[in-house]
N, C-alpha and C positions, 0 to 999 in steps of 0.2 A: 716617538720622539727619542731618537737616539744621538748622544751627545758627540760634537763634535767642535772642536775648538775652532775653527776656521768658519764651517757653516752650520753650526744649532749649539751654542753656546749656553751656560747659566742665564746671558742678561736676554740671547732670545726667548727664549721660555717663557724668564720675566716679564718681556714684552707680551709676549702672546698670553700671558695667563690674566696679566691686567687689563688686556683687552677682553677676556673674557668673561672676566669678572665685571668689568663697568664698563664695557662697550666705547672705552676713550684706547689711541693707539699711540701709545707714547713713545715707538719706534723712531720716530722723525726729532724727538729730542734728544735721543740719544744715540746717534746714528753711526758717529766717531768711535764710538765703544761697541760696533758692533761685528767684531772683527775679530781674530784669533790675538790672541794676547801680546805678538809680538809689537800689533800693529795699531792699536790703540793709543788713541787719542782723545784729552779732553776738552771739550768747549766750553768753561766756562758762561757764556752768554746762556747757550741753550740750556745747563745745569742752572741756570735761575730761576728756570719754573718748576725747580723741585726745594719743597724748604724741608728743612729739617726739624725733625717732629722729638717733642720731650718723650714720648712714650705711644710705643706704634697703634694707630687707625686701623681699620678695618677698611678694603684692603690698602697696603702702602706699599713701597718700595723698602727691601731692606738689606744692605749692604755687610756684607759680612766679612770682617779680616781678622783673616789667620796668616798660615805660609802665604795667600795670596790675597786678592779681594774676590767674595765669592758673591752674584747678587740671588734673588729670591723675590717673592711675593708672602706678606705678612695677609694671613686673615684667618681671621676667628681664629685668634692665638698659635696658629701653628705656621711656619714658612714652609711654603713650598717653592724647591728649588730644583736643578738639576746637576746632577754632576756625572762621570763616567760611567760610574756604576747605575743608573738612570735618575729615574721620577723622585722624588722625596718629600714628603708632610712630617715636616721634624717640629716638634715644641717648639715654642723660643728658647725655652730656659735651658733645654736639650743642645739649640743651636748655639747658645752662647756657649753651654761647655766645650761644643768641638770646636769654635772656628774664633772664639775669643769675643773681641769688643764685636756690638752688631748694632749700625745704626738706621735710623726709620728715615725713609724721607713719603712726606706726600707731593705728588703732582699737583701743582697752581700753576698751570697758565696764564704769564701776562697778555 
């Protein structure tokens, strides 16, 4: 898994690792966003089957901004996410010092 902003991104990893973890592929909701950063796009409609969580699940989705928006996968207290320098399993409390506010969301499909 080697990062690349056009084709293996943060949010695919994201993708691929919540499929791996609960065999659900949430690719296809986020599909707009799954592009190098110039080109991204949001869909509201398809972002409605993700709510936003007071305090992250096991696993969730989790949205991280700092200089940018970073995403990851919450579980069993650590995010795992990717970025240039690779692979990563950072604390929460870890990820909040580097990348600032970090919010949870879970997948509910309507």
């Amino acid at each position: 898994m080697t990062y690349n902003d056009k084709t293996y991104n943060c949010l695919h990893y994201s993708v691929d690792k919540y499929k791996a973890l609960t065999g659900i592929d949430v690719g296809l909701y986020v599909s707009e966003l799954l592009t190098d950063k110039n080109a991204r796009a949001i869909n509201p409609a398809k972002l409605a089957n993700f709510s936003l969580l007071d305090a992250p699940v096991s696993p969730c989705l989790a949205v991280m901004r700092g200089v940018g928006a970073h995403a990851g996968i919450y579980h069993d207290g650590v995010i795992h996410h990717l970025t240039e320098a690779g692979e990563h399993a950072t604390p929460a409390h870890i990820a909040q010092l580097q990348y600032g506010a970090i919010k949870y969301y879970a997948f509910c499909p309507t």
